[in-house]
C-alpha positions in Angstrom: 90.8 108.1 84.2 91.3 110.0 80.9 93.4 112.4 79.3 92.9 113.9 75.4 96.3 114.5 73.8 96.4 117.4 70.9 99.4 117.4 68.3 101.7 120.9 68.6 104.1 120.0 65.8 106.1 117.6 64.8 106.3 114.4 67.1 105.6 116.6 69.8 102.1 116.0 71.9 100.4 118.1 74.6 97.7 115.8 77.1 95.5 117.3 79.5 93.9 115.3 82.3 90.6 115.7 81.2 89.5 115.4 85.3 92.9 116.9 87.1 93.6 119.6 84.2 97.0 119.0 84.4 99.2 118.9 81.3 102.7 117.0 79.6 104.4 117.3 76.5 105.5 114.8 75.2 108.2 114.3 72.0 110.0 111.5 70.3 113.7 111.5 70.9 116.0 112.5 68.0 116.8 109.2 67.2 113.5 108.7 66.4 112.7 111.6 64.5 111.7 114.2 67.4 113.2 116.9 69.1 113.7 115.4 72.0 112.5 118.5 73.4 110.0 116.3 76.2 110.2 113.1 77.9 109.2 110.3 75.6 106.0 108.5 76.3 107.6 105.4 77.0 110.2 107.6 79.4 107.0 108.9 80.8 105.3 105.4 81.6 108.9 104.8 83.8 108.3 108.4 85.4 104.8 107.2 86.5 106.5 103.6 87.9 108.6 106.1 89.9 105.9 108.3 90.9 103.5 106.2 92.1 106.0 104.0 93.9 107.3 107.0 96.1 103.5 108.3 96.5 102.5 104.8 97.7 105.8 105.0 99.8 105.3 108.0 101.6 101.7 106.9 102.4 102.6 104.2 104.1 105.6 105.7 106.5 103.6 108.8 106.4 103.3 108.4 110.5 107.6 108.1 110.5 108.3 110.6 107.9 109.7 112.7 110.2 112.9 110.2 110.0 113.6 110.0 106.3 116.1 112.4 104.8 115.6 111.6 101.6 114.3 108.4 99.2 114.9 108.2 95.5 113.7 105.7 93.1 115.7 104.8 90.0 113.7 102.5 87.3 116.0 101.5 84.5 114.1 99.6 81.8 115.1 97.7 78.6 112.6 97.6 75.6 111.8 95.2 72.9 114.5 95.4 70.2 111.7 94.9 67.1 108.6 96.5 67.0 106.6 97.2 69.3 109.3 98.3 71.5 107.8 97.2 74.8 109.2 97.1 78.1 111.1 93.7 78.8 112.8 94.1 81.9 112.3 96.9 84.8 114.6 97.0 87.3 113.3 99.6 90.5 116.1 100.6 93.0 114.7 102.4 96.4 117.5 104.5 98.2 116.2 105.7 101.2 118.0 108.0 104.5 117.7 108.8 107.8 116.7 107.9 111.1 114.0 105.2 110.0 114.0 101.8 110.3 115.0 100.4 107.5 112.6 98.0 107.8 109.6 99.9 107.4 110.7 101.2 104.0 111.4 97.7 102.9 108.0 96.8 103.6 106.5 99.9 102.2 108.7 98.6 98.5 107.3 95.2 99.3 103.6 96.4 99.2 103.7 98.7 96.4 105.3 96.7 94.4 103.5 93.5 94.7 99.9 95.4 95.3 99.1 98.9 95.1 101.1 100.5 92.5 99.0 100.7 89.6 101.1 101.9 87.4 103.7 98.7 87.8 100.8 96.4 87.7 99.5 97.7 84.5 103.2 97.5 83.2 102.9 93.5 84.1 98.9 92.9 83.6 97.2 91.8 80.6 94.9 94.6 79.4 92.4 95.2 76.5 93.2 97.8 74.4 90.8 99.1 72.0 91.1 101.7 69.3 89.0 103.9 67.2 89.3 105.7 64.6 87.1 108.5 63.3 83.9 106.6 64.8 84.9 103.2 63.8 86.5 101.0 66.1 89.6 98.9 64.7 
């Protein structure tokens, strides 16, 4: 996976997908010096937690969709109060209606969030980062 990111002005960023094509922009909040004009990226790290939690939801009561109404996912995070401002805590709340066994849901929660979400696993795994700059790496 990839995606190049191209300044537009001020703290605001544009990134492409560089395989889907699709693009966000992306600004820091006022507070921080932005416009607040787009999500933050650490707003948009929660709206992939949400994403890929409802994806990997719906994939797995895709056979009983027909009896949900409705599910929403609320992630409500607290960062680091030095820098870097990292995530501490995420809290996930599932609210899902209709017909469905609630059961089913709960297990669908269950195995996204203890397996296949990748985007919560990368929020709680150790990764390498590395960085260049201009050709060299740092």
């Amino acid at each position: 996976m990839e995606v190049k990111a191209k300044w537009n002005d001020g703290l605001s960023y544009e990134s492409v997908g560089v395989n889907s094509g699709h693009s966000v922009v992306m600004d820091a909040g006022v507070k921080a010096g932005g416009e607040g004009k787009a999500p933050s990226p650490m707003e948009m790290l929660l709206h992939g937690v949400a994403g890929c939690m409802g994806i990997d939801i719906n994939n797995f009561i895709r056979h009983r969709i027909d009896g949900v109404d409705s599910i929403e996912i609320h992630v409500d995070a607290d960062q680091n109060e030095e820098f870097p401002k990292y995530f501490t805590d995420v809290a996930i709340t599932v609210t899902a209606k209709g017909s469905i066994d609630g059961k089913h849901i709960k297990r669908a929660v269950e195995l996204s969030h203890e397996k296949y979400c990748s985007a919560i696993n990368s929020l709680k795994a150790n990764s390498h980062v590395k960085v260049i700059y201009n050709g060299e790496e740092l």
